[in-house]
C-alpha positions as a Markdown table, in Angstrom:
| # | Residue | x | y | z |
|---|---|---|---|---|
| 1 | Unk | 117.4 | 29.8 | 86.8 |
| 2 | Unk | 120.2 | 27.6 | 88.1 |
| 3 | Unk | 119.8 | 23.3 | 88.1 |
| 4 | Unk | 122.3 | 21.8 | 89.9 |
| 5 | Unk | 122.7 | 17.9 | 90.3 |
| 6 | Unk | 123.6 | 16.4 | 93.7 |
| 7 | Unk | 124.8 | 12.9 | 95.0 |
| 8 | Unk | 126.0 | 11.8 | 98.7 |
| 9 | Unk | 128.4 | 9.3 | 99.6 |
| 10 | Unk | 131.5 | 8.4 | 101.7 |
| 11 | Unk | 135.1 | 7.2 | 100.7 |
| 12 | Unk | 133.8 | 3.6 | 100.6 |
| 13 | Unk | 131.0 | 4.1 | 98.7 |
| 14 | Unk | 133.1 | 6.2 | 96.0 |
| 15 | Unk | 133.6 | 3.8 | 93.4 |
| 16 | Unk | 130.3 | 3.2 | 92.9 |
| 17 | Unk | 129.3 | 7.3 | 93.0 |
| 18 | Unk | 132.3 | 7.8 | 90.2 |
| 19 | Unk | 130.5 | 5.5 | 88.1 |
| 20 | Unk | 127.3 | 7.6 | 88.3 |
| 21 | Unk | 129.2 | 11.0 | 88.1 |
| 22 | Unk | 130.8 | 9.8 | 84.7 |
| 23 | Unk | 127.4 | 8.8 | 83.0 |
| 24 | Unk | 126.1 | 12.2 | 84.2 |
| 25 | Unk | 128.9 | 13.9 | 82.6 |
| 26 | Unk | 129.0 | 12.1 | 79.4 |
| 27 | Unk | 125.5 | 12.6 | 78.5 |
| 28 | Unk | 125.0 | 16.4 | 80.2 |
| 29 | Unk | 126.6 | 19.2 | 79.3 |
| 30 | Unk | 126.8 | 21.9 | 81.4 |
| 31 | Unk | 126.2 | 19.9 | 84.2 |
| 32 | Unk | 127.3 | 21.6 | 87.7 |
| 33 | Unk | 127.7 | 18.6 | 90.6 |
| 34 | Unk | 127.5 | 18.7 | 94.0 |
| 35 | Unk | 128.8 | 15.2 | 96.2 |
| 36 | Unk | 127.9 | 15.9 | 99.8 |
| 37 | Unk | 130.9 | 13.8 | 101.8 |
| 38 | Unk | 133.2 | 13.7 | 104.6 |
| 39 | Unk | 136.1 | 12.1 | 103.7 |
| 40 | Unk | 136.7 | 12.0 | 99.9 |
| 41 | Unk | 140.1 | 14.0 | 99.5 |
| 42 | Unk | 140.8 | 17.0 | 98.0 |
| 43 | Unk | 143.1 | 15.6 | 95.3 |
| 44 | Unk | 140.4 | 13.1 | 93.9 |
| 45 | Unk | 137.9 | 15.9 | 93.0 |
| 46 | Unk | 140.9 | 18.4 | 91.9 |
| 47 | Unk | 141.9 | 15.3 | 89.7 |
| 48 | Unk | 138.4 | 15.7 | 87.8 |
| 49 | Unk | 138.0 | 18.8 | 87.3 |
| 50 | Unk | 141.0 | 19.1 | 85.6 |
| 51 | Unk | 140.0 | 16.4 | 82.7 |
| 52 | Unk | 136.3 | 18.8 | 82.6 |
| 53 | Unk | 138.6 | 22.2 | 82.2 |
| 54 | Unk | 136.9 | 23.8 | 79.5 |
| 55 | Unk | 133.6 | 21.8 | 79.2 |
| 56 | Unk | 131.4 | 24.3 | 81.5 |
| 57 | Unk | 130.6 | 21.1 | 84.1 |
| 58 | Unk | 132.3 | 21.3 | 87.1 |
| 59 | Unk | 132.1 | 18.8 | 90.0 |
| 60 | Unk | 131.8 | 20.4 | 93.3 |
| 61 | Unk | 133.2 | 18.8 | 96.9 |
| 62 | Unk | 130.2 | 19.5 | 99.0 |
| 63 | Unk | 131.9 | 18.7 | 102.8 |
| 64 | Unk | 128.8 | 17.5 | 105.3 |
| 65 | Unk | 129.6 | 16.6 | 108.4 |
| 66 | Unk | 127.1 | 13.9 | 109.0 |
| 67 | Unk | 127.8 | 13.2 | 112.1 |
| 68 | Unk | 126.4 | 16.6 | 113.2 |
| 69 | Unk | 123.1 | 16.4 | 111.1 |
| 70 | Unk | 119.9 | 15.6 | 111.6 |
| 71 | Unk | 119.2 | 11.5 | 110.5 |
| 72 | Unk | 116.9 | 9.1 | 111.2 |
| 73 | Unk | 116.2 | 5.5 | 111.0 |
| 74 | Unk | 118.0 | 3.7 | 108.5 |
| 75 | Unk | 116.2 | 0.4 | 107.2 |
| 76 | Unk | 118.2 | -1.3 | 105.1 |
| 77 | Unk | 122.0 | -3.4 | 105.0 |
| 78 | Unk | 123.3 | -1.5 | 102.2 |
| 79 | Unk | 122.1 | 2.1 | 103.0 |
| 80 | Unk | 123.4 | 4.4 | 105.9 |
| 81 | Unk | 123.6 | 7.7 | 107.1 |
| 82 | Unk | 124.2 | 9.4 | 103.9 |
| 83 | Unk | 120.6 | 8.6 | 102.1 |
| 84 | Unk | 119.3 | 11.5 | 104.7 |
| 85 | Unk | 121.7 | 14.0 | 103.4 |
| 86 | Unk | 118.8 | 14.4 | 100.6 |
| 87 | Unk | 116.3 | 16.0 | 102.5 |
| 88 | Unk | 119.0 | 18.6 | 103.8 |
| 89 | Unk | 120.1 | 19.9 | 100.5 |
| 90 | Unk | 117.2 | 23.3 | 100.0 |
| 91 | Unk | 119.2 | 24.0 | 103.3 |
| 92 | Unk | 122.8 | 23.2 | 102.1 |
| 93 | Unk | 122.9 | 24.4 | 98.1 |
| 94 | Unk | 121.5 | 27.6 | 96.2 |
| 95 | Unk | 119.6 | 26.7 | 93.7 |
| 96 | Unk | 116.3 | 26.9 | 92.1 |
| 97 | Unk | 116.2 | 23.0 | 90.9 |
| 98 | Unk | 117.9 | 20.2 | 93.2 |
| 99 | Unk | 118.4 | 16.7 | 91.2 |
| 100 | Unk | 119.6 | 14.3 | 93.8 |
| 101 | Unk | 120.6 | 10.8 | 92.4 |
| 102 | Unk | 121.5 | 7.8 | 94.1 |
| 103 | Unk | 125.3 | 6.8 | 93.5 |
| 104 | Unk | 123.6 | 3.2 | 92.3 |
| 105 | Unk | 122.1 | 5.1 | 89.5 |
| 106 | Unk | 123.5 | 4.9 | 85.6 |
| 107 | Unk | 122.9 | 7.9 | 83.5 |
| 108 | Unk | 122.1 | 6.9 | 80.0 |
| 109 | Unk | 120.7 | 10.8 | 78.1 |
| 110 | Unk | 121.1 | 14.3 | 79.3 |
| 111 | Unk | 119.2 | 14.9 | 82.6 |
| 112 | Unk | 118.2 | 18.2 | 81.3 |
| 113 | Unk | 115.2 | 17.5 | 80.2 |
| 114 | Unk | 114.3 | 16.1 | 83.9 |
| 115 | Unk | 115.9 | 19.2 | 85.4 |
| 116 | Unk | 113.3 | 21.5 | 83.3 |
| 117 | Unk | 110.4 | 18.9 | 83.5 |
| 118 | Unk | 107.1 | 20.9 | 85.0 |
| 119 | Unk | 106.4 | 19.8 | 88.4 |
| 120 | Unk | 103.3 | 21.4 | 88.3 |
| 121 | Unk | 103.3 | 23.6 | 91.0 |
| 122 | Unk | 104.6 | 20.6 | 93.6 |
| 123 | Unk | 108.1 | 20.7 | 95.9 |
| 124 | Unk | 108.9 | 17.3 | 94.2 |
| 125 | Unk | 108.8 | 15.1 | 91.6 |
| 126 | Unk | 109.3 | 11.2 | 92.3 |
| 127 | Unk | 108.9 | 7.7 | 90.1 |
| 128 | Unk | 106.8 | 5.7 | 91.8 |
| 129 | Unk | 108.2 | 1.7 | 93.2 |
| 130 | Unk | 107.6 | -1.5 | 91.3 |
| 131 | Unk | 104.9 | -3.3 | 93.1 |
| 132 | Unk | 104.4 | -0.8 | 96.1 |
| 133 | Unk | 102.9 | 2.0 | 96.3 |
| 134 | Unk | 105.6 | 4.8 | 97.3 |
| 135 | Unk | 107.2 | 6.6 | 95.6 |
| 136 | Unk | 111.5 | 5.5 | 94.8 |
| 137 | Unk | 113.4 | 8.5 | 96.6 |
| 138 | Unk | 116.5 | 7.5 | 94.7 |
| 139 | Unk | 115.8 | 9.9 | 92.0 |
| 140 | Unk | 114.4 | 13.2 | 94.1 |
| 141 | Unk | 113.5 | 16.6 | 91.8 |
| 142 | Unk | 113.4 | 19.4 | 94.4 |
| 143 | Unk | 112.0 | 23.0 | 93.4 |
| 144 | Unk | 114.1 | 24.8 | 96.2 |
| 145 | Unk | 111.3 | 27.8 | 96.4 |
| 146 | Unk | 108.2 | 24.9 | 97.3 |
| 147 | Unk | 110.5 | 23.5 | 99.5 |
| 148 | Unk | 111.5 | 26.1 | 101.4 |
| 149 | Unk | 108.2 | 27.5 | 101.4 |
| 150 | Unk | 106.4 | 24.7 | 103.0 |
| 151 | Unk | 109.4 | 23.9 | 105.0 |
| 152 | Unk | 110.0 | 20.5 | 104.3 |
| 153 | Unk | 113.5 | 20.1 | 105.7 |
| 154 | Unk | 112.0 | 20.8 | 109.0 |
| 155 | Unk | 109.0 | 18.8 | 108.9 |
| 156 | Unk | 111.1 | 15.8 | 107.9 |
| 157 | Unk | 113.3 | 15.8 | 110.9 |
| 158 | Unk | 110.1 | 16.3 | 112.9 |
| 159 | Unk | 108.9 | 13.4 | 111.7 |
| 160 | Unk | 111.7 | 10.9 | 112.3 |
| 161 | Unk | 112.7 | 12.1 | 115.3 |
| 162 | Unk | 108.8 | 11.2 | 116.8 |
| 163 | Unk | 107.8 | 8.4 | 114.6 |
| 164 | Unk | 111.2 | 6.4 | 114.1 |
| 165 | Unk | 108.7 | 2.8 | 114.6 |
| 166 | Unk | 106.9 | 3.7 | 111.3 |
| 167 | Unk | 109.8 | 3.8 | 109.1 |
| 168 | Unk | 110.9 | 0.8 | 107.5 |
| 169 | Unk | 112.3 | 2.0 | 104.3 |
| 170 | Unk | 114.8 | 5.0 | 105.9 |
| 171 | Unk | 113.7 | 8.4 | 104.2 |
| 172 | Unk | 112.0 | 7.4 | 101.6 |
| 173 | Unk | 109.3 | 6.7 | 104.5 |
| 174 | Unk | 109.7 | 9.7 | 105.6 |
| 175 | Unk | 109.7 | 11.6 | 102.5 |
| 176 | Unk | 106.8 | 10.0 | 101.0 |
| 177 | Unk | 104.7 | 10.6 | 104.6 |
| 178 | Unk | 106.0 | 14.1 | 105.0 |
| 179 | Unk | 105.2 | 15.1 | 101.0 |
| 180 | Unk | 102.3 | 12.9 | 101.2 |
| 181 | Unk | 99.7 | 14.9 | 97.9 |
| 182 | Unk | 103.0 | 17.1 | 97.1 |
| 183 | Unk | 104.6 | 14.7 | 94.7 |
| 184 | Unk | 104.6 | 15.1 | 91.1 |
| 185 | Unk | 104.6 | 11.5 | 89.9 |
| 186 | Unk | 107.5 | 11.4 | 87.3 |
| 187 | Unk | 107.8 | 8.5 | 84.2 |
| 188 | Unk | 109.4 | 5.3 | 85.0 |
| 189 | Unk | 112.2 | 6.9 | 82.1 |
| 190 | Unk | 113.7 | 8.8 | 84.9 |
| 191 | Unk | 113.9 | 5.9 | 87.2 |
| 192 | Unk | 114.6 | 2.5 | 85.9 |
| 193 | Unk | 114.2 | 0.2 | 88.7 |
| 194 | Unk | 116.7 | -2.7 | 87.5 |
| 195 | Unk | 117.8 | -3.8 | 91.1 |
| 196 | Unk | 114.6 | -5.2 | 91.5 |
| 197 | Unk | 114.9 | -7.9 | 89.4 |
| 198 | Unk | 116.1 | -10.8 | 92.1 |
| 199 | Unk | 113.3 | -9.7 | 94.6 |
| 200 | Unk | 110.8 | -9.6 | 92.6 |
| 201 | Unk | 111.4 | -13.4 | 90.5 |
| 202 | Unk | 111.9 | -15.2 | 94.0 |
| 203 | Unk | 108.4 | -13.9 | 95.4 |
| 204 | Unk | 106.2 | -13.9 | 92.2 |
| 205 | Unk | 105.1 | -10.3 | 93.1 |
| 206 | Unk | 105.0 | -8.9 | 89.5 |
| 207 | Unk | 106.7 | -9.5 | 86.3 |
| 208 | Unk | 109.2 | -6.8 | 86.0 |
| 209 | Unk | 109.5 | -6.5 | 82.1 |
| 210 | Unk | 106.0 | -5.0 | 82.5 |
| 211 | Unk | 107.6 | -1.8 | 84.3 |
| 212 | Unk | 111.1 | -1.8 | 82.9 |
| 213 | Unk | 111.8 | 1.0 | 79.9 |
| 214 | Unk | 114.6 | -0.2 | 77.4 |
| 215 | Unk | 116.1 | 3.5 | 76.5 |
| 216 | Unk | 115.6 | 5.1 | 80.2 |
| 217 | Unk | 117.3 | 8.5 | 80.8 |
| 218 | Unk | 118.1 | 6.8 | 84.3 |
| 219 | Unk | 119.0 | 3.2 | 85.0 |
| 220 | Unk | 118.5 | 2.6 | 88.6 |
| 221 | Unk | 120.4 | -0.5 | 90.7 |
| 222 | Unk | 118.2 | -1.1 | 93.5 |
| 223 | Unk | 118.8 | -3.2 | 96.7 |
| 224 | Unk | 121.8 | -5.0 | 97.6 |
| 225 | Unk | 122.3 | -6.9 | 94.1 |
| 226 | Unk | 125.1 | -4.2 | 92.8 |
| 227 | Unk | 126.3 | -4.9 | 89.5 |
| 228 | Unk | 129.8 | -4.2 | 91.1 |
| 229 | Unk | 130.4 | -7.3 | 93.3 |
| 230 | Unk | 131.5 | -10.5 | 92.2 |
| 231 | Unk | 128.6 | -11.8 | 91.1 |
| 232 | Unk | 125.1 | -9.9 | 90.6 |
| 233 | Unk | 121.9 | -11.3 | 89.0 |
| 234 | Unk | 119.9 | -8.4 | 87.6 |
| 235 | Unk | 120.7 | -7.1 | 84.4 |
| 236 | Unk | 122.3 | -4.2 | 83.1 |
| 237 | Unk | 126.0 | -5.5 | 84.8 |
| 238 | Unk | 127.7 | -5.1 | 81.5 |
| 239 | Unk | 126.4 | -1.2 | 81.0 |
| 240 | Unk | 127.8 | -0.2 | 84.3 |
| 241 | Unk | 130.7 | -1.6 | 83.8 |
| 242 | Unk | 130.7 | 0.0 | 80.5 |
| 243 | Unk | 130.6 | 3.4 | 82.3 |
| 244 | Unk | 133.0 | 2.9 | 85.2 |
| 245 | Unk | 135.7 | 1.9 | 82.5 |
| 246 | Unk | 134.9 | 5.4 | 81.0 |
| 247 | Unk | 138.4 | 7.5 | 80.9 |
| 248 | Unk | 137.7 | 11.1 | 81.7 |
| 249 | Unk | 139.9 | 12.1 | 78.7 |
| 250 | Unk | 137.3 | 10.6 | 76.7 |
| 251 | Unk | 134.0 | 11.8 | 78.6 |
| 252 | Unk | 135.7 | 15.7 | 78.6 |
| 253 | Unk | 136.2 | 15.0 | 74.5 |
| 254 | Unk | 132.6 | 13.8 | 74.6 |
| 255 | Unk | 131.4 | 17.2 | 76.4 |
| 256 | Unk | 133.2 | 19.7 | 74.3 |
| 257 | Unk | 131.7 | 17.6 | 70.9 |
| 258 | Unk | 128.3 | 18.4 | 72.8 |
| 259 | Unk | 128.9 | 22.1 | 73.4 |
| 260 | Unk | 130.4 | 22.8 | 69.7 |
| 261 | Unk | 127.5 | 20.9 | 68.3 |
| 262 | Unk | 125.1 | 23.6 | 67.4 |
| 263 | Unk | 121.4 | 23.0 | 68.2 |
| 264 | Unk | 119.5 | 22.8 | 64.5 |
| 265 | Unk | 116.0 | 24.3 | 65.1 |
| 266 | Unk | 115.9 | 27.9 | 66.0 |
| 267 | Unk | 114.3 | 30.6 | 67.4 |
| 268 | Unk | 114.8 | 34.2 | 66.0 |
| 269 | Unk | 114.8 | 37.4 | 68.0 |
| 270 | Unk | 114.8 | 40.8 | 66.4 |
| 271 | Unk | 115.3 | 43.8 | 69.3 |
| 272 | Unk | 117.2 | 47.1 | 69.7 |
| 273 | Unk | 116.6 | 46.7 | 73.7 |
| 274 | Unk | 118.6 | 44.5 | 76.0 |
| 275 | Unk | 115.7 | 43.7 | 78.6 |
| 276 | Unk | 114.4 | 40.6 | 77.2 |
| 277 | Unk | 111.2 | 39.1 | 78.9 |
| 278 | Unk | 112.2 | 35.7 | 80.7 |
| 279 | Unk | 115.0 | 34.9 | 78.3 |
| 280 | Unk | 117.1 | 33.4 | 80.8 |
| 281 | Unk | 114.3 | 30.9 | 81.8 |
| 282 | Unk | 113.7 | 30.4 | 78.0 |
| 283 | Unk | 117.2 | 29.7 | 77.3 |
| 284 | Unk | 117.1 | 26.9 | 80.2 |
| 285 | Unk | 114.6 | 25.7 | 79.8 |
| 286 | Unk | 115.2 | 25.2 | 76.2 |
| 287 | Unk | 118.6 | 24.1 | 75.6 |
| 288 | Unk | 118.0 | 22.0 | 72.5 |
| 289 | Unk | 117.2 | 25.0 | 70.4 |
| 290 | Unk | 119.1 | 27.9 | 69.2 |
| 291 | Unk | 118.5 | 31.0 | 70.1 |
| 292 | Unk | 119.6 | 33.8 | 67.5 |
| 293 | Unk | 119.3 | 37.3 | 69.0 |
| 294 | Unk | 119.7 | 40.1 | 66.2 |
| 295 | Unk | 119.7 | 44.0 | 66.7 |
| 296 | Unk | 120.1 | 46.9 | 64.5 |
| 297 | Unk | 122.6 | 48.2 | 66.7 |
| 298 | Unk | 125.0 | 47.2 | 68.8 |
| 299 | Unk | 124.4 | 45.4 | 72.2 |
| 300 | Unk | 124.9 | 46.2 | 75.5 |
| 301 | Unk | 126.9 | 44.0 | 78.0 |
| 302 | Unk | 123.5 | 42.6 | 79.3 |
| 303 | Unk | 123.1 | 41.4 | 76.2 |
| 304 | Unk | 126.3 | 39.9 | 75.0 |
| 305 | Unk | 126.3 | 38.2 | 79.0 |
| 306 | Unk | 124.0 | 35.5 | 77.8 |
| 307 | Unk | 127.0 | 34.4 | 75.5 |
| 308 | Unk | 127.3 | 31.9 | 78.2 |
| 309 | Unk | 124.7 | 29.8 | 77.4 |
| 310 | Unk | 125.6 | 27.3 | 74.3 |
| 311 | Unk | 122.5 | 27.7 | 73.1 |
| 312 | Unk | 122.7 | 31.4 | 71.9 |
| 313 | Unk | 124.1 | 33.6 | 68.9 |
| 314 | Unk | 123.9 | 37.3 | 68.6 |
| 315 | Unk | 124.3 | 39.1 | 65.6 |
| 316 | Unk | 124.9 | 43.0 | 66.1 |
| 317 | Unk | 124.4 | 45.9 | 63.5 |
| 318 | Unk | 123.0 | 43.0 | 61.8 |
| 319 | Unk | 123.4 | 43.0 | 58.0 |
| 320 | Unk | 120.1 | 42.5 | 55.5 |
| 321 | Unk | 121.9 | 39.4 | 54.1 |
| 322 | Unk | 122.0 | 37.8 | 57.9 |
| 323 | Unk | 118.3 | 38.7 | 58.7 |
| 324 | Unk | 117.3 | 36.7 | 55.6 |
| 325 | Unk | 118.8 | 33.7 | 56.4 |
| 326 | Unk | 117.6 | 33.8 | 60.2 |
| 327 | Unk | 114.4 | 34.5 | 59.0 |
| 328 | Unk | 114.2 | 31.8 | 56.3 |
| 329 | Unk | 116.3 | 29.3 | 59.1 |
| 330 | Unk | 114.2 | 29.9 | 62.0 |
| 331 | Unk | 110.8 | 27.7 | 63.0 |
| 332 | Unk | 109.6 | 30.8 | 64.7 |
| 333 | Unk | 109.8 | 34.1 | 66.0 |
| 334 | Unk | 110.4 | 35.6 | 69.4 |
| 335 | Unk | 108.5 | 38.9 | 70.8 |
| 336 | Unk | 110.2 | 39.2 | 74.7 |
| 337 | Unk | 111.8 | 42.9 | 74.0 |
| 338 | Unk | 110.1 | 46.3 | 75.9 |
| 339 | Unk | 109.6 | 47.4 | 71.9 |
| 340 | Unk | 109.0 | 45.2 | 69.1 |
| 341 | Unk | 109.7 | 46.0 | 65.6 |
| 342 | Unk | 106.1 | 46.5 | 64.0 |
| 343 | Unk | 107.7 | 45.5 | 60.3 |
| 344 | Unk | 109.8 | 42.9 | 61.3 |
| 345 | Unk | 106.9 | 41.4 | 62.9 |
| 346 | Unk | 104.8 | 42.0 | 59.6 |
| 347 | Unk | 107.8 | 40.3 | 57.4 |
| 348 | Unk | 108.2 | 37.4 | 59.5 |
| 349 | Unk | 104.0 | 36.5 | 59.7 |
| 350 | Unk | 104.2 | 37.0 | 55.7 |
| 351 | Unk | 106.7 | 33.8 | 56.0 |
| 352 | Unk | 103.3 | 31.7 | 57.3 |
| 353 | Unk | 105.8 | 31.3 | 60.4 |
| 354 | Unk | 104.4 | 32.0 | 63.8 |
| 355 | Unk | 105.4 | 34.8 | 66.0 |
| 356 | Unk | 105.4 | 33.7 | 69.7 |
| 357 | Unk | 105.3 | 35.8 | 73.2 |
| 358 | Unk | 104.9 | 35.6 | 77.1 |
| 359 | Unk | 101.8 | 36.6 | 78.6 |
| 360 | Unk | 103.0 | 40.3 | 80.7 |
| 361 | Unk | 102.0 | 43.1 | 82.6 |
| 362 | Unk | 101.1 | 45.6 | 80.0 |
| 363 | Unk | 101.7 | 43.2 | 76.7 |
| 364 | Unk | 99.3 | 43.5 | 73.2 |
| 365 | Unk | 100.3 | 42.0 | 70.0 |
| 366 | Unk | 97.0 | 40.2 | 68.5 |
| 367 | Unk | 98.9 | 38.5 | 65.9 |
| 368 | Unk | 101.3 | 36.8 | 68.3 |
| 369 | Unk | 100.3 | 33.3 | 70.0 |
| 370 | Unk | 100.5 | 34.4 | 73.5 |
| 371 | Unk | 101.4 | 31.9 | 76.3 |
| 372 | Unk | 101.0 | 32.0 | 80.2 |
| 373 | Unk | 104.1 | 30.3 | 81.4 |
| 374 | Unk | 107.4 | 29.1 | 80.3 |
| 375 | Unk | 106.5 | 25.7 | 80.5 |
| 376 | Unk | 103.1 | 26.6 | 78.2 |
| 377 | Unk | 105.6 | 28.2 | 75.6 |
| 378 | Unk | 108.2 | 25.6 | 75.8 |
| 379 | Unk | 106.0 | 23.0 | 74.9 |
| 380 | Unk | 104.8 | 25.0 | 71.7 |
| 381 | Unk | 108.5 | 25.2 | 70.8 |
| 382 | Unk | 108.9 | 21.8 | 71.1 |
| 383 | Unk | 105.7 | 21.0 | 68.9 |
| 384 | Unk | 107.2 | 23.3 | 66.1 |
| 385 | Unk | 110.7 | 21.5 | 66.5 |
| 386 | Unk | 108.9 | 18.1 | 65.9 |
| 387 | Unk | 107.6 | 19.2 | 62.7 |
């Protein structure tokens, strides 16, 4: 599975988009970026990815040339163009999850958790606004597969190019017409609507302490009160600052502390095979938990391959000594292999530890707890890990 994170601007606006692309990087690891643009030299983005050499995040100039794609209406002062580029990227990246965040957005916990969030079988996943009822497009989760599928790129250019009277809030009209009963409705966490704030006071609409989250995952600067001009009135000026100020020395040092810092609850895995069930989409979608693959013999290159993810050890010709300690370490035990190990199983259920598996063409093991989806056993890992 491969999440990728994407924002849009132009060489004006890319003061405010560095801002956002240091809180993502400070608080993700791993995190691959794509900024769709025009016009933001080479040098800048060469000049960041040098400071992330050696974190495993990489931030990738995505050249659009918006002049030759598809856009509709835009509503607003402080919006242009650029907010369309959104409901072009299923077309324009390959991936199987899309993040797109506004470049008025703050970052402030790893957007991995959103990235893996289930979306239920939907194309997206949306926070809904303060006091209206659509949903904020400024934080868009797009599973590529449902959107290509129901060929929503298309149908959104259809739409604003033969009902450009009904749009009065740019594409988030037309996204929340075209996906209209496709939307996963996400928690306010992952869309903090701050910007809000001056709107909302001066009309009396609703009292926005009643929809604000203190520790969001994403702080969002909605409207044309930007904490970056002179003088702004909502809050959350000082935090943004507080990012823009970052140094990339110390956001890179900040990443590498991330990726040396070993998750503590684990998962153990005990095969003499290489072809493990799903692991890739287990190791994804799992990132906070360590994964120790051990074998009797020694592994293939399939095997050692999943080195790459932080996340995983792998222990070889493993010695009696090591198994022990996995065993006793671990919250639970994995069954993904083509052939388990019948007395490893029986050793590890003797530990009153529970031995978990993915529901598969072919698969018996009674004593396992057996689980339909990823997500299904994901959210048993998680329940263990709380413990």
């Amino acid at each position: 599975m491969r999440y990728v994170i994407a924002l849009a601007a132009d060489y004006d606006y890319v003061n405010a988009a560095e801002t956002t692309l240091k809180s993502i990087f400070y608080h993700t690891p791993h995190a691959q970026v794509y900024l769709a643009n025009m016009d933001i030299p080479q040098e800048w983005f060469t000049n960041i990815n040098q400071k992330l050499a050696g974190t495993g995040s990489y931030l990738h100039d995505l050249k659009v040339d918006v002049g030759y794609l598809p856009t509709g209406k835009v509503s607003r002062d402080h919006i242009n163009d650029y907010s369309y580029v959104r409901l072009h990227l299923p077309r324009l990246l390959e991936a199987d999850r899309i993040l797109y965040l506004d470049s008025d957005t703050v970052v402030r916990q790893s957007l991995w958790p959103l990235l893996e969030i289930d979306l239920q079988g939907q194309p997206v996943g949306m926070v809904r606004e303060i006091s209206v009822s659509e949903f904020n497009s400024g934080v868009l989760l797009i599973d590529r597969a449902q959107w290509q599928k129901m060929d929503l790129t298309q149908r959104c250019i259809d739409f604003f190019s033969q009902h450009e009277a009904e749009i009065n809030n740019g594409d988030q009209t037309v996204l929340n017409r075209v996906c209209e009963g496709m939307i996963r409705e996400l928690p306010t966490t992952f869309n903090n609507q701050l910007g809000l704030e001056e709107i909302l006071s001066r009309n009396h609409v609703v009292v926005i302490d009643d929809y604000l989250v203190e520790d969001a995952v994403i702080d969002h600067y909605l409207t044309s009160d930007k904490p970056w001009h002179l003088l702004s009135v909502g809050r959350g000026r000082e935090q943004w600052w507080h990012y823009h100020n970052l140094e990339w020395q110390t956001i890179a040092a900040q990443q590498q502390l991330m990726t040396n810092a070993l998750p503590t609850s684990s998962l153990l895995i005990f095969t003499a095979y290489d072809n493990l069930y799903k692991i890739e989409e287990l190791l994804t979608a799992l990132p906070m938990v360590r994964f120790e693959i051990a074998a009797p013999v020694y592994v293939s290159f399939k095997l050692k391959q999943l080195l790459r993810y932080p996340n995983v050890r792998i222990h070889q010709v493993i010695l009696p000594q090591t198994l022990d300690r996995l065993i006793d370490e671990s919250m639970a035990m994995l069954d993904l292999s083509i052939q388990r190990d019948e007395a490893i199983q029986r050793r590890y259920l003797a530990t009153g530890k529970p031995v978990l598996s993915l529901q598969r063409p072919g698969y018996q093991n009674e004593p396992a707890q057996v689980y339909a989806s990823v997500a299904a056993l994901r959210q048993r890992v998680l329940e263990l890990s709380a413990q």
